[in-house]
DSSP file (Angstrom, degrees, kcal/mol; ACC not computed):
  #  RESIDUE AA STRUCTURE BP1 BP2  ACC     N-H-->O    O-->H-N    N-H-->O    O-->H-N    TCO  KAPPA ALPHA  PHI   PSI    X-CA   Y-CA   Z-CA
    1    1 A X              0   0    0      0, 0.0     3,-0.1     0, 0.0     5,-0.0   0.000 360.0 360.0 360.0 141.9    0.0    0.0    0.0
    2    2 A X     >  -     0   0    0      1,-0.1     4,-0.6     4,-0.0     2,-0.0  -0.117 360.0-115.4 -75.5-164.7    1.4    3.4   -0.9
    3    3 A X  H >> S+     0   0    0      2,-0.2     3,-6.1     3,-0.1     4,-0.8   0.775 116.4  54.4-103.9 -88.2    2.2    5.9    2.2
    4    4 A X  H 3> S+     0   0    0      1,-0.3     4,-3.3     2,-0.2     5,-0.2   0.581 111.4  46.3 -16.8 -55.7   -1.0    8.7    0.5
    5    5 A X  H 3> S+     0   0    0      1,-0.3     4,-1.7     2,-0.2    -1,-0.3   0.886 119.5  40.5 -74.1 -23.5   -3.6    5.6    0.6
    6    6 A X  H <X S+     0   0    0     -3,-6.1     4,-1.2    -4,-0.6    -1,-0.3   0.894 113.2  47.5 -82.5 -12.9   -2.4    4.7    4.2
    7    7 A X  H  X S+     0   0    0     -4,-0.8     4,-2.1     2,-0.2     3,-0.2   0.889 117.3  56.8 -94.0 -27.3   -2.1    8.1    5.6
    8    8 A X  H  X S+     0   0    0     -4,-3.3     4,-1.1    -5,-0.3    -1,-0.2   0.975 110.1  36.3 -56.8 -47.6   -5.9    8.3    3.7
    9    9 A X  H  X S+     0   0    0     -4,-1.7     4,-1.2    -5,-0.2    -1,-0.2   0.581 114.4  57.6 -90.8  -0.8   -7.6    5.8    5.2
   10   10 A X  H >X S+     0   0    0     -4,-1.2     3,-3.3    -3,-0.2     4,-0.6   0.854 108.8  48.8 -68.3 -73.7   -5.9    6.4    8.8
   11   11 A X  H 3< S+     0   0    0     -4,-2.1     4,-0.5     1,-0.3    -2,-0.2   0.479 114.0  43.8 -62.5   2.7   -7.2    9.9    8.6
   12   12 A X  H 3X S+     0   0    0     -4,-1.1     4,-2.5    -5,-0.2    -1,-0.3   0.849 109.9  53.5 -98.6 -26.7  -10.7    8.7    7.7
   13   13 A X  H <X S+     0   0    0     -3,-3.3     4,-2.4    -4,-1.2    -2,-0.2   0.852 109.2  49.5 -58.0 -39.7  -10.5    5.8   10.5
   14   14 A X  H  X S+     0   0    0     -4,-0.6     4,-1.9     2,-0.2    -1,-0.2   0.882 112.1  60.3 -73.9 -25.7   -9.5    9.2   13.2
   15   15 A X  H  > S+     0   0    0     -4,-0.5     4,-3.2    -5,-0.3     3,-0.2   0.993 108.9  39.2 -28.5 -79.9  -13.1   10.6   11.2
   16   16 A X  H  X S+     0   0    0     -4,-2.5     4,-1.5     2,-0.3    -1,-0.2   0.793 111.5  49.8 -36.5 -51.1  -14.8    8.1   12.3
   17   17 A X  H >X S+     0   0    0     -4,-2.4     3,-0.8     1,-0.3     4,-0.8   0.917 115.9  49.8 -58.3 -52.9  -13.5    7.7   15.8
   18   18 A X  H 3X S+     0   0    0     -4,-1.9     4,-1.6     1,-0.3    -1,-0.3   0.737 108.4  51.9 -76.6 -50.4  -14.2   11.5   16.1
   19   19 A X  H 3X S+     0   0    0     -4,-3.2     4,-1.5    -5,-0.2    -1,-0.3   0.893 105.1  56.2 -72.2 -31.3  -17.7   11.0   14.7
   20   20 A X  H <X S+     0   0    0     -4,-1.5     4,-2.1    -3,-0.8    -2,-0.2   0.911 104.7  54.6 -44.8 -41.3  -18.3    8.3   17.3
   21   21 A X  H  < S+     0   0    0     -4,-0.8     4,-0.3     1,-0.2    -2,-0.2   0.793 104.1  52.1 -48.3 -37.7  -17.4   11.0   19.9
   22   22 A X  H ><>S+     0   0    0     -4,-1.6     5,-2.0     2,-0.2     6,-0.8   0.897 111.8  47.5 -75.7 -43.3  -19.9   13.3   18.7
   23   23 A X  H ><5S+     0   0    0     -4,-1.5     3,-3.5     1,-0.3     5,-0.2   0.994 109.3  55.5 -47.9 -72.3  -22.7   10.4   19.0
   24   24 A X  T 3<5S+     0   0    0     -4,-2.1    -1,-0.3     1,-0.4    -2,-0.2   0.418 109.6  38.5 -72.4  -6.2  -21.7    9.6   22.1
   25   25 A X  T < 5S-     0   0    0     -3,-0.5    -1,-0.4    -4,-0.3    -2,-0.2   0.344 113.0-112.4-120.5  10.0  -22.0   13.2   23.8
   26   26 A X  T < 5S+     0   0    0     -3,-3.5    -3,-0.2    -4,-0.4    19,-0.2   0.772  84.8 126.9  71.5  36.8  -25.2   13.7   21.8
   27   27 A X  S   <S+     0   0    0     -5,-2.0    14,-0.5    18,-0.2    15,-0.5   0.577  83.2  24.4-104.8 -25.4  -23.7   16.5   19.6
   28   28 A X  S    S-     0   0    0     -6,-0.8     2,-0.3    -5,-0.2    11,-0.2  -0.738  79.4-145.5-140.7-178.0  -24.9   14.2   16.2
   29   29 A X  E     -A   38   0A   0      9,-0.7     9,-2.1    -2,-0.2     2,-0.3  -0.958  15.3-123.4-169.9 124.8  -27.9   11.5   16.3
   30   30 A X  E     -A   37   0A   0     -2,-0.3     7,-0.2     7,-0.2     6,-0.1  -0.680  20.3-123.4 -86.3 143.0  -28.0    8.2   14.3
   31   31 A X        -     0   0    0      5,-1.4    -1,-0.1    -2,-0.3     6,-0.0  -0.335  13.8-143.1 -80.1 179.7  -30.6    7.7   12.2
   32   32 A X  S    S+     0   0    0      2,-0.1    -1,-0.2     3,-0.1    -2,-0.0   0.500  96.0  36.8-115.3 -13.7  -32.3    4.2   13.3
   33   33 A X  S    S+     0   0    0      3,-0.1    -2,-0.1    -3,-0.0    -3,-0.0   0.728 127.4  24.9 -97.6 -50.3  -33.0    3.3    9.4
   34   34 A X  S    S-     0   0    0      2,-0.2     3,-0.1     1,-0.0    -2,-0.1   0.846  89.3-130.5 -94.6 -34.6  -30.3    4.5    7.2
   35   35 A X        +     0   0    0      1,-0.3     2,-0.2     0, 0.0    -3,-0.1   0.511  62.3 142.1  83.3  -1.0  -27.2    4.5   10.0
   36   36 A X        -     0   0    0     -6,-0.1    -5,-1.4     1,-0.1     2,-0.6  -0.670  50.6-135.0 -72.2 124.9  -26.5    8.3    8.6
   37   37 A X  E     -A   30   0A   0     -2,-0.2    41,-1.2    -7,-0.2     2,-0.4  -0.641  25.1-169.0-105.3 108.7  -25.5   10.5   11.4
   38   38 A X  E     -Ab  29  78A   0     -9,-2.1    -9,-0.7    -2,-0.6     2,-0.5  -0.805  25.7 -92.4 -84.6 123.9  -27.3   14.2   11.5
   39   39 A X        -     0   0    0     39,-1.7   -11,-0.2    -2,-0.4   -12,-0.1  -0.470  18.6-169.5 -29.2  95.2  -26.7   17.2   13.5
   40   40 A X        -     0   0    0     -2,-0.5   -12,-0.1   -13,-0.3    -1,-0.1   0.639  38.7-130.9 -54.7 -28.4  -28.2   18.2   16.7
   41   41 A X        +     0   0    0    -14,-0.5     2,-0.8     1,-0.2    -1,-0.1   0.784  55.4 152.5  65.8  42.3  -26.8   21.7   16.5
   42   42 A X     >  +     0   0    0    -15,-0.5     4,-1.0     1,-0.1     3,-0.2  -0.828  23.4 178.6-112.1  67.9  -25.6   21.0   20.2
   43   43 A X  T  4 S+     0   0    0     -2,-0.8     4,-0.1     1,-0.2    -1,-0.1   0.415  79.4  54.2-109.9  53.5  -22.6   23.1   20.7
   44   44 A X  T  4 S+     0   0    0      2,-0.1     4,-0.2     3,-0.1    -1,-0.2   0.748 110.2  47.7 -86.1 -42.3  -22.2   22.0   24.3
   45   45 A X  T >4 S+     0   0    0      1,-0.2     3,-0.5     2,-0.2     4,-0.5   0.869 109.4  58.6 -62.6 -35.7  -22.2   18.6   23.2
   46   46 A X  T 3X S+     0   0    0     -4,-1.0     4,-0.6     1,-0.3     3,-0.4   0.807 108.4  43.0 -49.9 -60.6  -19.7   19.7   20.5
   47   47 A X  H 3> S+     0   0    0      1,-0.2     4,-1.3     2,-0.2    -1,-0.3   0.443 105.4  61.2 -88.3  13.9  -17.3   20.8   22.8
   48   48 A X  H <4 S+     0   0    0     -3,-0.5     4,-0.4    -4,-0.2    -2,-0.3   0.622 103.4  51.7-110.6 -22.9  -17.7   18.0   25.0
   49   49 A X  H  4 S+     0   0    0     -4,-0.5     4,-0.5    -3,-0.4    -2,-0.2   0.288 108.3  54.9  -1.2 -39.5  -16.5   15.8   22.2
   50   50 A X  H >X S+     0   0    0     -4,-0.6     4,-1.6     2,-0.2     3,-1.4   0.877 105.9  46.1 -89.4 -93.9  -13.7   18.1   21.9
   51   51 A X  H 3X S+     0   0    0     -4,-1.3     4,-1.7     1,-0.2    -2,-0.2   0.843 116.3  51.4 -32.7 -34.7  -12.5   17.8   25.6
   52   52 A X  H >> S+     0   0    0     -4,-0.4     4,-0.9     1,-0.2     3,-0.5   0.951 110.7  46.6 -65.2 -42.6  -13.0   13.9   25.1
   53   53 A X  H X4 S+     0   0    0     -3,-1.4     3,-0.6    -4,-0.5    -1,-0.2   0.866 111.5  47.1 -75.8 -60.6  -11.0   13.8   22.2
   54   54 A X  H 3< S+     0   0    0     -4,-1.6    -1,-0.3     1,-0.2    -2,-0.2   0.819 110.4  58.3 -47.2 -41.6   -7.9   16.2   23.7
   55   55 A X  H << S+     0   0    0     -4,-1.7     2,-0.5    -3,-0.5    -2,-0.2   0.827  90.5 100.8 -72.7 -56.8   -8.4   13.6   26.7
   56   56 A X    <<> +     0   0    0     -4,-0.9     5,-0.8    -3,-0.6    -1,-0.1  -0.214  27.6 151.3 -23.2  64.3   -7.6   10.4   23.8
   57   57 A X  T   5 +     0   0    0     -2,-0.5    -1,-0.1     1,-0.1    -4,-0.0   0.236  57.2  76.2-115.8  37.5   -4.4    9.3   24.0
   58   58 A X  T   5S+     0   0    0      1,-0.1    -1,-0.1     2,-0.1    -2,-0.0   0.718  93.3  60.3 -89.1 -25.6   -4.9    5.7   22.8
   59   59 A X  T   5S-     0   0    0      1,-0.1    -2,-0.1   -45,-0.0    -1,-0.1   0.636 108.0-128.5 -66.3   3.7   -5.2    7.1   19.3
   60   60 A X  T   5 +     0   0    0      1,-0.1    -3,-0.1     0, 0.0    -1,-0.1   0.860  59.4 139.8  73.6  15.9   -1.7    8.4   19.7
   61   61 A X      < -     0   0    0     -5,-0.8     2,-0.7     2,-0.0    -1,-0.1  -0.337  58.8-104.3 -93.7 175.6   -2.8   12.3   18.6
   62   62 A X    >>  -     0   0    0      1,-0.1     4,-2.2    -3,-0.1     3,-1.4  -0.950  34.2-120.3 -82.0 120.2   -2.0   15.5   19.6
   63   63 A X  H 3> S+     0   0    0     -2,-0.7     4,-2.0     1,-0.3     5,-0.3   0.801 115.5  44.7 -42.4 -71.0   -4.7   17.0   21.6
   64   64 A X  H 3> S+     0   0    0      2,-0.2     4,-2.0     1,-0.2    -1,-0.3   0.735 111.8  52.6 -25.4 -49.4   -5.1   19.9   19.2
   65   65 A X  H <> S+     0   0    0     -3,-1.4     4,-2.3     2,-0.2    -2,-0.2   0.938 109.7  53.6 -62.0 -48.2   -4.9   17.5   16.2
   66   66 A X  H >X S+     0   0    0     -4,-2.2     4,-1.3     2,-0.2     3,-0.8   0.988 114.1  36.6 -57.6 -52.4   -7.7   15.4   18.0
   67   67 A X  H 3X S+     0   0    0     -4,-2.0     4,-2.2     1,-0.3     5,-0.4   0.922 109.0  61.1 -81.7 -13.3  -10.2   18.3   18.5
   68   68 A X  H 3X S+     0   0    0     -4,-2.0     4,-2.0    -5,-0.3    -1,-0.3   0.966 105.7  52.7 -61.6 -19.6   -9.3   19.8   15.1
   69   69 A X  H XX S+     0   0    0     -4,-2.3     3,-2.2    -3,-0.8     4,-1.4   0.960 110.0  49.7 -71.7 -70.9  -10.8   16.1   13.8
   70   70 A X  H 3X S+     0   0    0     -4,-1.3     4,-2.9     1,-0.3    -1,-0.2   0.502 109.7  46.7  -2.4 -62.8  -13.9   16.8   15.8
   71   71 A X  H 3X S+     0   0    0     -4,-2.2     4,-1.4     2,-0.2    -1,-0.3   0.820 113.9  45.8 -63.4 -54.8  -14.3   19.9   14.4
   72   72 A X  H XX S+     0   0    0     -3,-2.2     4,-2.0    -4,-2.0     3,-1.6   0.990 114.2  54.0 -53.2 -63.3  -13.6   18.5   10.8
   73   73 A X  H >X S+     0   0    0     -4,-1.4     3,-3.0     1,-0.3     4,-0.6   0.882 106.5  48.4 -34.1 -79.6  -16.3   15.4   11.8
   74   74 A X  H >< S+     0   0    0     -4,-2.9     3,-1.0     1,-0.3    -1,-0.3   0.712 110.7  55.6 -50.3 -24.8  -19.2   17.7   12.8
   75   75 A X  H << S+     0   0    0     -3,-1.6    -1,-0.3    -4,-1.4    -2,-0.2   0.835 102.3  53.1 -62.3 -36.0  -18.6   19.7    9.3
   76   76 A X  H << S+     0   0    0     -3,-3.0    -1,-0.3    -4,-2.0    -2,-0.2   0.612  97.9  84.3 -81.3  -8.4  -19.0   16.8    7.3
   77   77 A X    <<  -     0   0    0     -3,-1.0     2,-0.3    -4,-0.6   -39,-0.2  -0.253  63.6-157.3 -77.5 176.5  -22.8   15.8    9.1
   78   78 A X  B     -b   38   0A   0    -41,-1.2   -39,-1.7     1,-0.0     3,-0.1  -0.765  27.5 -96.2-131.1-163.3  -25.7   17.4    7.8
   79   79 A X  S    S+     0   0    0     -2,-0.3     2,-0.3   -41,-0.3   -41,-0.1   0.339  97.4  35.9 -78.6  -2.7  -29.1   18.2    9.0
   80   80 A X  S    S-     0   0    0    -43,-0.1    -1,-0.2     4,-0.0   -43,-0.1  -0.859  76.0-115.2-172.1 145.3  -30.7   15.4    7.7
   81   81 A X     >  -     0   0    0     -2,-0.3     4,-3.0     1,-0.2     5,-0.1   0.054  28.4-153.4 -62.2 152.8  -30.6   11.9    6.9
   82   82 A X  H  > S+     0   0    0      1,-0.2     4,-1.7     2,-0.2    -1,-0.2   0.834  96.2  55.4-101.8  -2.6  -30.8   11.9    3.1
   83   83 A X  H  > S+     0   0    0      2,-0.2     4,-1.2     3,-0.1    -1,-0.2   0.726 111.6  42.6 -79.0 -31.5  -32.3    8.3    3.0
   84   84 A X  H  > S+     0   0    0      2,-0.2     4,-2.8     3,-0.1     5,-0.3   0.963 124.3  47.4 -90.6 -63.7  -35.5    9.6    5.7
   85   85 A X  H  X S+     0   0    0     -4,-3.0     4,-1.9     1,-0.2    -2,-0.2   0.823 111.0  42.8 -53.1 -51.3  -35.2   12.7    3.0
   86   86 A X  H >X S+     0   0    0     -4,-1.7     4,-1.0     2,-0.3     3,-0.8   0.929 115.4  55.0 -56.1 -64.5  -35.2   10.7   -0.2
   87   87 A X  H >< S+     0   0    0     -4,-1.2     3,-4.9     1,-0.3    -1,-0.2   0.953 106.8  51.5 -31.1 -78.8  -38.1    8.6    1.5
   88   88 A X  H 3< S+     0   0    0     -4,-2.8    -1,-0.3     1,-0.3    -2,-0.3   0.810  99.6  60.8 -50.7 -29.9  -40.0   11.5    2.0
   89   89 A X  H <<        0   0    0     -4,-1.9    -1,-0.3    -3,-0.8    -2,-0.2   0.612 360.0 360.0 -50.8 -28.5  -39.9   12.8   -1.3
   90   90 A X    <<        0   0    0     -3,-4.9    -1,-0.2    -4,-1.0    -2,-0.2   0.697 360.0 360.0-123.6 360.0  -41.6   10.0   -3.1
């Protein structure tokens, strides 16, 4: 595997981890159909995610690197699952 595709798929594997956080302080909300994760607009929860993440040193980060993923994570949700939209639509 080349070094670009691992350093890619690490940095979507710290995505993830970093979108778990966000579930898990209630800052994003899994849909129960699709598994697509949506935004609560919660940013207490947001920053509570954050602090967990700075906290996180079995991923090996920098504290700073860890809540910038966070940060990155919550950007990439949206406001609605697009499978419950798509649904509704037809």
């Amino acid at each position: 595997m080349s070094q670009a595709k691992h350093l890619i798929e690490q940095h979507d594997d710290n995505i993830a981890w970093a979108k778990g956080l966000l579930v898990r302080t209630g800052a994003v909300t899994k849909c129960e159909h699709h598994e697509e994760l949506t935004d609560n607009y919660d940013p207490e929860a947001v920053e509570e995610a954050i602090k967990l993440a700075k906290k996180a040193s079995a991923r090996d980060l920098i504290a700073d690197h860890a809540a910038e993923l966070v940060r990155e994570a919550v950007l990439d949700i949206g406001d609605e699952c697009s499978g419950c939209a798509a649904w509704e639509r037809d």
